[in-house]
Backbone as CSV, one residue per row, in Angstrom:
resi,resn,N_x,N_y,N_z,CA_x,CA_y,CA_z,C_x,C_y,C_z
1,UNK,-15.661,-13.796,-7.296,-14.822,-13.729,-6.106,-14.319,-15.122,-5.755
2,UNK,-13.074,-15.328,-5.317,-12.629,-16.731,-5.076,-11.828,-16.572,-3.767
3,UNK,-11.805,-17.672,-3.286,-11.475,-17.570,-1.616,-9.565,-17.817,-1.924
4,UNK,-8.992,-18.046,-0.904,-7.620,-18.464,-0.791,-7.299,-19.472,-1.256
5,UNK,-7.701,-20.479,-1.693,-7.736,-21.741,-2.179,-7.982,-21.682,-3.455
6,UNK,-8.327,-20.515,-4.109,-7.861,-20.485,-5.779,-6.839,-19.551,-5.837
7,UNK,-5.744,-19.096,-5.326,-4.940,-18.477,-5.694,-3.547,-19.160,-6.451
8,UNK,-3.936,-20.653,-6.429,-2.833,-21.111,-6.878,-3.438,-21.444,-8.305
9,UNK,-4.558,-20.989,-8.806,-5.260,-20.914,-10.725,-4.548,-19.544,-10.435
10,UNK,-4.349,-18.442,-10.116,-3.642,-17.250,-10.239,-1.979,-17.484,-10.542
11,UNK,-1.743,-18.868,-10.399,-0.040,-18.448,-10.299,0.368,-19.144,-11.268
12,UNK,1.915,-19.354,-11.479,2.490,-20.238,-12.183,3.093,-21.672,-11.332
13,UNK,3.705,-21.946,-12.570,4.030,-23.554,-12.012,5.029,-22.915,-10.771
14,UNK,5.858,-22.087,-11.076,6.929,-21.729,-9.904,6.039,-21.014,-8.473
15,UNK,4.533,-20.881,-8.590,3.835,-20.832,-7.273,3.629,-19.208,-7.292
16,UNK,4.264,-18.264,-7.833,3.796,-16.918,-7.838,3.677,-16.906,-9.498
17,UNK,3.075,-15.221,-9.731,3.323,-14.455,-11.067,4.664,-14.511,-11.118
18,UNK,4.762,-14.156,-12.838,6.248,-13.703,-12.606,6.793,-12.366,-11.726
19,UNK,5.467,-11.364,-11.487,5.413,-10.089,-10.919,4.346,-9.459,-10.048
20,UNK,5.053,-9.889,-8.631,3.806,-9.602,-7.665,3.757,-7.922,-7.496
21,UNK,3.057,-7.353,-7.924,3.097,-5.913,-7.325,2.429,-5.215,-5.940
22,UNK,2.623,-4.591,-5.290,2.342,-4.004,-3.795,1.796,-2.877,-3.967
23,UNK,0.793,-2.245,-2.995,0.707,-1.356,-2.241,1.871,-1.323,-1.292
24,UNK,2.166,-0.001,-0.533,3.225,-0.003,0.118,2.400,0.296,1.674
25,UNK,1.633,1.510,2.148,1.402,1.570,3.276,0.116,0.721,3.663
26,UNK,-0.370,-0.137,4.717,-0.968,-0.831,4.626,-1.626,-2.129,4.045
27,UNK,-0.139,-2.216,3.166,-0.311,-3.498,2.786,1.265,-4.185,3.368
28,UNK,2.139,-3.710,2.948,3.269,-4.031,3.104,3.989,-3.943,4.561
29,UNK,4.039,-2.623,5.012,3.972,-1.624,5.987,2.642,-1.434,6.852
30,UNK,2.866,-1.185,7.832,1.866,-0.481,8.500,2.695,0.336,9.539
31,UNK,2.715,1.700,8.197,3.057,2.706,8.709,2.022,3.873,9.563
32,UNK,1.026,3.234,10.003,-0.196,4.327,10.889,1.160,4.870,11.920
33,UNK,1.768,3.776,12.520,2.412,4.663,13.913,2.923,5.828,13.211
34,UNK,4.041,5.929,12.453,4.815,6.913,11.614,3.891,8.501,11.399
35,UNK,2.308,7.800,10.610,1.364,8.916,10.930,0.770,9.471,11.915
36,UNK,0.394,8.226,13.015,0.078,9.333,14.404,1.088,10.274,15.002
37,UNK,2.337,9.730,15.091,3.281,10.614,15.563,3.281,11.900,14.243
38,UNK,3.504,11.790,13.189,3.099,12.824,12.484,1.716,13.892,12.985
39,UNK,0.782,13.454,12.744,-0.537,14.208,12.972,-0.251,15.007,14.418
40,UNK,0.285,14.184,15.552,0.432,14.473,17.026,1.275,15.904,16.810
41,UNK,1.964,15.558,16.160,3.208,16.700,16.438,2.306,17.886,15.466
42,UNK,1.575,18.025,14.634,0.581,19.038,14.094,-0.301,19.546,15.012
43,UNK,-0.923,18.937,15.662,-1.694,19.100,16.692,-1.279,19.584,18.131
44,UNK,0.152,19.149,18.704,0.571,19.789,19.731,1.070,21.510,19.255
45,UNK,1.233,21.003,18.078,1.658,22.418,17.513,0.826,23.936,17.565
46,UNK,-0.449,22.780,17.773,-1.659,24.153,17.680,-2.427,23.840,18.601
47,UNK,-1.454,23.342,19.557,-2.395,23.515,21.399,-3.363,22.458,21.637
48,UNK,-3.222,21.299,20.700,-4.405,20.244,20.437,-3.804,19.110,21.321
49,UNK,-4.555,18.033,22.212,-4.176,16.827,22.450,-3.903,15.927,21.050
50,UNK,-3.019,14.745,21.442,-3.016,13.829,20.853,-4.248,12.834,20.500
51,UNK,-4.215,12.362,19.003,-5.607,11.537,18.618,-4.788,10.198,18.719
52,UNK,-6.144,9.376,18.635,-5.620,8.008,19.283,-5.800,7.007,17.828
53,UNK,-4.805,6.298,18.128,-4.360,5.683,16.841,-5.295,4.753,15.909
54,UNK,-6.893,4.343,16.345,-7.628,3.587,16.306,-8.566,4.738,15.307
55,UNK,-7.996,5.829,15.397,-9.121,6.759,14.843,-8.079,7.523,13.461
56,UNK,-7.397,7.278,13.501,-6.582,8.027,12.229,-6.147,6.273,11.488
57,UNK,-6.353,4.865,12.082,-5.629,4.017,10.957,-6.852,3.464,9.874
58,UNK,-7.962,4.085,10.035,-8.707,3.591,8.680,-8.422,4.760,7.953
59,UNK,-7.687,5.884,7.856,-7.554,6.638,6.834,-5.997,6.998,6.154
60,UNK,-5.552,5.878,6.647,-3.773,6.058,6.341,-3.472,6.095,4.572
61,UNK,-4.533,4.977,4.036,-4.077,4.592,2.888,-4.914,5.449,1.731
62,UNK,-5.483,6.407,2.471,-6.315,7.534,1.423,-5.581,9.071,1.015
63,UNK,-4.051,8.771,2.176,-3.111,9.833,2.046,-2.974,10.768,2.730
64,UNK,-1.953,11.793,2.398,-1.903,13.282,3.832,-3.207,13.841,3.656
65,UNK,-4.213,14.063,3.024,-5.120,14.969,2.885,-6.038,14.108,3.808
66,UNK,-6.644,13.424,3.727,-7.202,12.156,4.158,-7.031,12.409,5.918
67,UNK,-5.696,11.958,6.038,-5.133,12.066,7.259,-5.555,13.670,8.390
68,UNK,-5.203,14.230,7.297,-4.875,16.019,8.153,-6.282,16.401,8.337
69,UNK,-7.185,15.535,7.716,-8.994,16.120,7.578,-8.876,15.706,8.763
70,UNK,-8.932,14.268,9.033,-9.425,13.660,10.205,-8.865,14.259,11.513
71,UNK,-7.388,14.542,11.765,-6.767,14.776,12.555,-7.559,16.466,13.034
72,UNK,-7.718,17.159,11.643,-8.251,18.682,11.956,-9.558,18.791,11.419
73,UNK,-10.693,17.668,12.407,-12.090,17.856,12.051,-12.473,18.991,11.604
74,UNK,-12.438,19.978,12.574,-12.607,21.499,12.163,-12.594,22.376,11.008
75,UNK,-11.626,21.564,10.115,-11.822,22.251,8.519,-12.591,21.482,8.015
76,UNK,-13.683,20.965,7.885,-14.754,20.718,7.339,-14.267,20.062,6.070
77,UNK,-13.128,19.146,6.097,-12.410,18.764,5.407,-11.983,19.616,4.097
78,UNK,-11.639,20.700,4.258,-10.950,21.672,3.357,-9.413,21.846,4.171
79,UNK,-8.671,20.513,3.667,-7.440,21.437,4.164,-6.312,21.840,3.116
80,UNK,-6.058,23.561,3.751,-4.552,23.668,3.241,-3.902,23.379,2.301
81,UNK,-3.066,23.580,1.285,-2.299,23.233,0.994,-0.371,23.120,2.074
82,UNK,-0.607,24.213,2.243,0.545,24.475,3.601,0.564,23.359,4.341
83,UNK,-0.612,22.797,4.984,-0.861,22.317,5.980,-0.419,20.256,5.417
84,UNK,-1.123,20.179,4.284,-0.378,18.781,3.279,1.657,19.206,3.043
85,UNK,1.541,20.056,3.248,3.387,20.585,2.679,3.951,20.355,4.629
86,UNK,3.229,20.552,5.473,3.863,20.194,7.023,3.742,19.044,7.083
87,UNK,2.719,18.257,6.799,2.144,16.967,7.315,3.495,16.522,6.696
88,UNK,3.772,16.442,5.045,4.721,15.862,4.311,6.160,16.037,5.430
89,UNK,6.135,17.229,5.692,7.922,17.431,6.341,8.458,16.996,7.292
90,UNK,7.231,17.109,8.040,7.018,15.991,9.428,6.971,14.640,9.225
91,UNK,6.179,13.730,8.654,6.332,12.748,8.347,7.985,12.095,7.667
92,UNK,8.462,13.431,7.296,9.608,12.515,6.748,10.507,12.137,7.784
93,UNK,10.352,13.187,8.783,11.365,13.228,9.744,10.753,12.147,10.934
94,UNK,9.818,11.275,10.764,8.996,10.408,11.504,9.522,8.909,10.893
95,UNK,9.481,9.496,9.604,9.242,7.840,8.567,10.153,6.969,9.280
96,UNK,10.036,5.888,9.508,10.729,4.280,9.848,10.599,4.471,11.005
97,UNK,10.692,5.039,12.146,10.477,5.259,13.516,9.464,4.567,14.307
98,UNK,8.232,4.454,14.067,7.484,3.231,14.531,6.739,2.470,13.766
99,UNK,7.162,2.750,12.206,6.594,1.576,11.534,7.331,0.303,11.420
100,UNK,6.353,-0.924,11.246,6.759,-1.989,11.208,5.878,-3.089,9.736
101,UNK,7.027,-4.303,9.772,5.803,-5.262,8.403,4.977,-5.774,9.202
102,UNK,3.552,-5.476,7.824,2.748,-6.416,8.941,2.985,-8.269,8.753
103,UNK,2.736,-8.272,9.623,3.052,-10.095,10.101,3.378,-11.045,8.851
104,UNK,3.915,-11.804,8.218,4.026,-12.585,7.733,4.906,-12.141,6.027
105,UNK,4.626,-10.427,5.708,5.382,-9.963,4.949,6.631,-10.449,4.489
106,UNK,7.647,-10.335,5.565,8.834,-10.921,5.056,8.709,-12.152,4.961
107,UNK,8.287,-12.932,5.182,8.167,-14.287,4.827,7.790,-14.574,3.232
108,UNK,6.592,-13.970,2.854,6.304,-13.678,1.863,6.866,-13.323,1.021
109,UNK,7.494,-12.372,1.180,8.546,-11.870,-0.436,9.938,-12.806,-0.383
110,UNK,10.133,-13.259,0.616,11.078,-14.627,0.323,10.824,-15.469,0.125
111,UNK,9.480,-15.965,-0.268,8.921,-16.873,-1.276,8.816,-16.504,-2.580
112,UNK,8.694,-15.125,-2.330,7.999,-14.802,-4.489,9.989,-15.169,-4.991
113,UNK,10.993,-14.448,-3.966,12.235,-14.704,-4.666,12.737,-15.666,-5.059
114,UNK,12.126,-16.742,-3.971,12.472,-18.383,-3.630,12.437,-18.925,-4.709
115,UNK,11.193,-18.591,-5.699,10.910,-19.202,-6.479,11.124,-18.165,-7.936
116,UNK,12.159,-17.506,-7.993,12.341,-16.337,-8.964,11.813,-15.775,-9.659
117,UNK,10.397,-15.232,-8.942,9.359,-14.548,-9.561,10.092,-12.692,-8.996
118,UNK,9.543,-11.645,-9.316,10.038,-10.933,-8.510,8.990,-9.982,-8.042
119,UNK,9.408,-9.037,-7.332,8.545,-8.301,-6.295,8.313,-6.515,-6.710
120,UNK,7.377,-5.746,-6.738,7.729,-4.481,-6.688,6.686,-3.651,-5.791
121,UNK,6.907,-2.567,-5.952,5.487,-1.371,-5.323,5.139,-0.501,-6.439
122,UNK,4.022,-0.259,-6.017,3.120,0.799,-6.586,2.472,1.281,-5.692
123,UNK,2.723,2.719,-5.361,2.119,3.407,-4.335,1.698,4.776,-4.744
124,UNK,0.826,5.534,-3.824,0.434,6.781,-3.541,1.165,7.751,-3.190
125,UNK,1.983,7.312,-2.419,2.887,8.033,-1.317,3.787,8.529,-2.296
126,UNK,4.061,9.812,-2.215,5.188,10.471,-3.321,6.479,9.622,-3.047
127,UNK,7.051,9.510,-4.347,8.202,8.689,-4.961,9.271,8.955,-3.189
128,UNK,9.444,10.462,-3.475,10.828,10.584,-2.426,10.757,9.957,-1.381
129,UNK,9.551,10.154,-0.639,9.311,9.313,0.732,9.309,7.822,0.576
130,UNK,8.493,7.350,-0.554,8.795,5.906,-0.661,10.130,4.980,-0.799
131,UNK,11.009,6.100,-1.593,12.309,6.087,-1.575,13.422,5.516,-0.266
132,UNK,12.774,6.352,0.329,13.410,6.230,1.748,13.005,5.488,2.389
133,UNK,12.143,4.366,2.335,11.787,3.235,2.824,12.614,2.080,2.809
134,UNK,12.592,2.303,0.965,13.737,1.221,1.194,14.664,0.397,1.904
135,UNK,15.869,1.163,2.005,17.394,1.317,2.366,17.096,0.657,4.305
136,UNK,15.805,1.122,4.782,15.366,1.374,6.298,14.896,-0.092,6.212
137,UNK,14.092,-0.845,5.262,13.991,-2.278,5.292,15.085,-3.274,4.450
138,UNK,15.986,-2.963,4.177,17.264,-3.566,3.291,16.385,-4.123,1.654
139,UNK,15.509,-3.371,1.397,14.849,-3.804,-0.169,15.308,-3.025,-1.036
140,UNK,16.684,-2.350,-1.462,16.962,-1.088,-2.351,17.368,-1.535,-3.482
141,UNK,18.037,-3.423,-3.072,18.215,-4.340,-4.422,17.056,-5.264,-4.338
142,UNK,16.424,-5.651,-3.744,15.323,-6.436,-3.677,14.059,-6.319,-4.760
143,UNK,13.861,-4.760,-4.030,12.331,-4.633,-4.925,12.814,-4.178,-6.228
144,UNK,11.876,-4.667,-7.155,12.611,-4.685,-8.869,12.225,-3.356,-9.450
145,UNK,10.949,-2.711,-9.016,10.793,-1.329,-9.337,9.130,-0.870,-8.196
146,UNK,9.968,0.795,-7.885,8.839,1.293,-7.258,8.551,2.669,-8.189
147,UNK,7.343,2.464,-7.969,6.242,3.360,-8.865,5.744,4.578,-7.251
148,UNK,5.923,5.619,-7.449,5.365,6.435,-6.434,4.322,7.303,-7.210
149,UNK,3.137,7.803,-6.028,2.290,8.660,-6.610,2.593,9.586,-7.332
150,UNK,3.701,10.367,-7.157,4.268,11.692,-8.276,5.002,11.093,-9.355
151,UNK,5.468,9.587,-9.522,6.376,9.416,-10.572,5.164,9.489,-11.810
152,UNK,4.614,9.412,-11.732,4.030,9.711,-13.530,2.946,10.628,-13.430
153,UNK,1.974,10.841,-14.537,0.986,11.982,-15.230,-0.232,11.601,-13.810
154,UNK,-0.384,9.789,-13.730,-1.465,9.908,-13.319,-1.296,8.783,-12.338
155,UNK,-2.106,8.491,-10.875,-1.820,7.573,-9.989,-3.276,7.013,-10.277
156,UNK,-3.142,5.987,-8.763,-3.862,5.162,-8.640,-5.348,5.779,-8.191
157,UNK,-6.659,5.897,-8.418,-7.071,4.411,-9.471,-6.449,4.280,-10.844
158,UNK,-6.216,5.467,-11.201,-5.569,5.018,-13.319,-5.024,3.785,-12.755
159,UNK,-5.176,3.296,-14.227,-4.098,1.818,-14.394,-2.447,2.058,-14.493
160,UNK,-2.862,3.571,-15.157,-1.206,3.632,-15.372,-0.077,3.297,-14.698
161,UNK,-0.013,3.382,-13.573,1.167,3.235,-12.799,1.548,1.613,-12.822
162,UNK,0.385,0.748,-12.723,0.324,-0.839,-12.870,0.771,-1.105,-14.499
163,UNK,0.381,-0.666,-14.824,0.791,-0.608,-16.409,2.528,-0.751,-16.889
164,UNK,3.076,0.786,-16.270,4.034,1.322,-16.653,4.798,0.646,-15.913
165,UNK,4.480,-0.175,-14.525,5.540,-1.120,-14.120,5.734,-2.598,-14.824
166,UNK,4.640,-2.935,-14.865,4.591,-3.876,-15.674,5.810,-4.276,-17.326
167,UNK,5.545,-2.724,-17.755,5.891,-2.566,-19.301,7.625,-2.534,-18.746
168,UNK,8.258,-1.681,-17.726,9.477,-1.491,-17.277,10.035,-2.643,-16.986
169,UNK,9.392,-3.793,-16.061,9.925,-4.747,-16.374,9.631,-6.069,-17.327
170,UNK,9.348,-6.154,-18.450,8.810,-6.499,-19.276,8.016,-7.648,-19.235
171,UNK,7.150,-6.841,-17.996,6.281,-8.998,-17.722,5.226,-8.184,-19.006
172,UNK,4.174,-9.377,-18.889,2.991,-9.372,-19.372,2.099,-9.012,-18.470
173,UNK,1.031,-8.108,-18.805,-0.418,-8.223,-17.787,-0.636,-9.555,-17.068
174,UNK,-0.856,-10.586,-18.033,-1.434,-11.806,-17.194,-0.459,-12.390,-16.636
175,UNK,0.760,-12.046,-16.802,1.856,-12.813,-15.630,1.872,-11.862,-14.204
176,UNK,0.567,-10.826,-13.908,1.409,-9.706,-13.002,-0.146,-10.238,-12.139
177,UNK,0.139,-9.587,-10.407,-0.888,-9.442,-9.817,-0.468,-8.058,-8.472
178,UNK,-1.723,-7.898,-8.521,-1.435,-6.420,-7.920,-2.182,-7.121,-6.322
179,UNK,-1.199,-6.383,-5.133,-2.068,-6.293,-4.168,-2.464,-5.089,-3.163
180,UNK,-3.420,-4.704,-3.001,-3.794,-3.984,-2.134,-4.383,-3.822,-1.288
181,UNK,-4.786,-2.520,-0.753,-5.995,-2.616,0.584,-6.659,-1.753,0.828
182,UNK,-7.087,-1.244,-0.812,-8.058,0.100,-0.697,-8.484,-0.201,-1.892
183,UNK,-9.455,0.389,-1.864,-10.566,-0.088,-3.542,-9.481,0.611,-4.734
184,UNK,-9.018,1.933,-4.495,-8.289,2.390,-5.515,-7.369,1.204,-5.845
185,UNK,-6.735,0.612,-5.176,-5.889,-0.427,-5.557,-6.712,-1.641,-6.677
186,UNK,-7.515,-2.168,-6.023,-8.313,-2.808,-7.123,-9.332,-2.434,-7.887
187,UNK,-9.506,-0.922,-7.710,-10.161,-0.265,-9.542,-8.998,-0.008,-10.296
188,UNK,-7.845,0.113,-9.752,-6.537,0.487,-10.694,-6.170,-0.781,-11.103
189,UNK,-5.906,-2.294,-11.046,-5.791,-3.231,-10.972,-6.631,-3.851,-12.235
190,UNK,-8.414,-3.423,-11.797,-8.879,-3.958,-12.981,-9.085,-3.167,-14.126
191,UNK,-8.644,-2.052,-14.067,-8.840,-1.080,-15.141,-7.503,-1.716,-15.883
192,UNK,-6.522,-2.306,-15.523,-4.829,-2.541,-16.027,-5.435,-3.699,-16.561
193,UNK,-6.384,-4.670,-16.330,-6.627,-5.784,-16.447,-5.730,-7.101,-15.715
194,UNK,-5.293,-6.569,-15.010,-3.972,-7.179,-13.746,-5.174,-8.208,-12.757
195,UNK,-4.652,-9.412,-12.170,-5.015,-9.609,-11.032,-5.486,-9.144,-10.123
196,UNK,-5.757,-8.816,-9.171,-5.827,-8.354,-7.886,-6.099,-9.012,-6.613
197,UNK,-5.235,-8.852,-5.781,-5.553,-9.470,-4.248,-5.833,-8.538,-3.186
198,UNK,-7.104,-8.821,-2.508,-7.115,-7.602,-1.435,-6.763,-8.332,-0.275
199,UNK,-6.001,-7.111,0.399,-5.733,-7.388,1.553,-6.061,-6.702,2.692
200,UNK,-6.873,-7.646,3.571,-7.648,-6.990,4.535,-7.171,-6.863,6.085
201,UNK,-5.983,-6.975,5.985,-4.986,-6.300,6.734,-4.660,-4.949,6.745
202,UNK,-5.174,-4.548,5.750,-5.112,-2.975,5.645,-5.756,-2.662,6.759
203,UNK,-5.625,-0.996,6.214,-6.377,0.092,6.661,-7.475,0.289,5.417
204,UNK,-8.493,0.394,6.285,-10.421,0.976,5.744,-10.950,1.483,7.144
205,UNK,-11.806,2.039,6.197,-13.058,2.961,7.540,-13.935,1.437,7.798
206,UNK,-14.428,1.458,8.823,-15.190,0.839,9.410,-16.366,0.126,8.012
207,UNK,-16.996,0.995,7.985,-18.274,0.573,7.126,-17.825,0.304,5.341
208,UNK,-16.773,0.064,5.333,-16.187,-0.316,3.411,-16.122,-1.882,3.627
209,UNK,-16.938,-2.087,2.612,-16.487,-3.811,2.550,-15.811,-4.260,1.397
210,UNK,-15.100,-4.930,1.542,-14.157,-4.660,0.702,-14.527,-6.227,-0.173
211,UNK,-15.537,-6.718,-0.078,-15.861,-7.588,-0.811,-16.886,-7.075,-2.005
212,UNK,-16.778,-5.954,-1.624,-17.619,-4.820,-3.005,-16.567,-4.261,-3.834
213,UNK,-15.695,-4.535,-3.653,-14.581,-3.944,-4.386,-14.439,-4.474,-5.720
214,UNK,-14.322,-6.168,-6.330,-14.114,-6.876,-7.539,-12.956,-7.124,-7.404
215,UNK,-12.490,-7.246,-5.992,-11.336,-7.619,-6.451,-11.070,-9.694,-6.848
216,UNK,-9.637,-10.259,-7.165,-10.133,-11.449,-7.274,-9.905,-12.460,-6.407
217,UNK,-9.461,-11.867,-4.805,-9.269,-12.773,-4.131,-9.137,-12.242,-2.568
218,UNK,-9.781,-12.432,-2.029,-9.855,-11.414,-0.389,-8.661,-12.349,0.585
219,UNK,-7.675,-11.874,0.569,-6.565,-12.285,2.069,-6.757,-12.047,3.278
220,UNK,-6.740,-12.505,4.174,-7.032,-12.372,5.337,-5.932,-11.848,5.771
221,UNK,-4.447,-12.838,5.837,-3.395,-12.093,6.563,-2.090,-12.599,5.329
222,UNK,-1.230,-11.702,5.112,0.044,-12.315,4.115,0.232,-13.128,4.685
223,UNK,0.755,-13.907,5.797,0.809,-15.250,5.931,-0.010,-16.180,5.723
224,UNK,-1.244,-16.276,5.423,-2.291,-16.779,4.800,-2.258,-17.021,3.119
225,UNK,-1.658,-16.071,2.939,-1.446,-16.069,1.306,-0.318,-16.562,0.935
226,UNK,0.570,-16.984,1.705,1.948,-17.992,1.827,1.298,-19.381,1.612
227,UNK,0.579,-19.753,3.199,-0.250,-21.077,2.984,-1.100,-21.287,1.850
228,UNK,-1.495,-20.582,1.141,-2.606,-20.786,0.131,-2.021,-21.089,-0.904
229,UNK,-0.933,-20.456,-1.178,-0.232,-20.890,-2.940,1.303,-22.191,-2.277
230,UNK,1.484,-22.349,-1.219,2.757,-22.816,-0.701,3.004,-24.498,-0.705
């Protein structure tokens, strides 16, 4: 494990990889608001108060299933398929509405450009919705390629998706570093044999430490990880 102060043995002379790769919700985004108003509107639907946002954002980055358990204790976490197919329809009609970057983000990817390394995602979140992120943060020429949970056979933890971006834009493994903020991110990471940076700006449950993870470098805040390689 190495603190912030070795992330610049992680980079090149130009100060990043040639290919920083992302998580998208909770690393990039912190799209929880987008999901409480999602979950809320499920729940008013079926006569339920609203849950409070402190209790649905350690489970944002584990997905709709994840989400709809918590929101509908009551199924003993067996939910639905129907019920993942509303969460999805709702959410779309939510997406960009109260999400925002977290802090220091944009700053950040105008450094990896600064220095003409380039930027992409790899996410969970099915392709279409991630899609539509884009265009809502002006990244539709920016980011060099996004990988969504449905675009291939197999997501994250597999390596594949880190892999297959990698190979698309023809870096090398050791020119790439992945960041995330859920262990799947860095078991998918080291299974690729990729870098990894966690970022603990995410979303986690309370009791995950994410210094059990392997990953190779714990961030405190993306603006932190500006100062560290800058």
């Amino acid at each position: 494990m190495h603190d912030t102060q070795d992330i610049a043995g992680m980079a090149t002379s130009a100060a990043f990889p040639k290919l920083v790769l992302f998580d998208l919700d909770g690393t990039l985004l912190d799209s929880a608001p987008d999901m409480l108003a999602t979950v809320n509107r499920m729940r008013a639907a079926r006569g339920q108060g609203p849950m409070a946002l402190d209790v649905l954002r350690p489970q944002v980055s584990k997905g709709s299933r994840a989400m709809s358990a918590t929101a509908f204790p009551e199924l003993g976490g067996e939910v639905p398929a129907g019920m993942i197919r509303e969460f999805l329809d709702i959410y779309e009609q939510e997406l960009g509405k109260h999400s925002v970057l977290f802090d220091g983000v944009a700053e950040l990817l105008d450094a990896i450009e600064a220095t003409g390394s380039r930027w992409g995602i790899v996410t969970n979140k099915p392709e279409y919705l991630a899609r539509q992120v884009l265009p809502r943060l002006g990244w539709e020429s920016r980011c060099a390629i996004l990988i969504g949970g449905d675009s291939l056979p197999r997501r994250k933890p597999d390596p594949l998706p880190l892999l297959h971006a990698a190979q698309m834009l023809g870096v090398a493994i050791a020119d790439c570093v992945y960041v995330g903020d859920d262990q799947r991110d860095i078991d998918a990471a080291r299974a690729a044999g990729m870098r990894s940076l966690v970022a603990l700006w995410g979303y986690r449950p309370e009791n995950d430490d994410p210094a059990g993870w392997g990953g190779d470098v714990l961030v405190a805040s993306a603006r932190e990880l500006i100062a560290g390689i800058g």
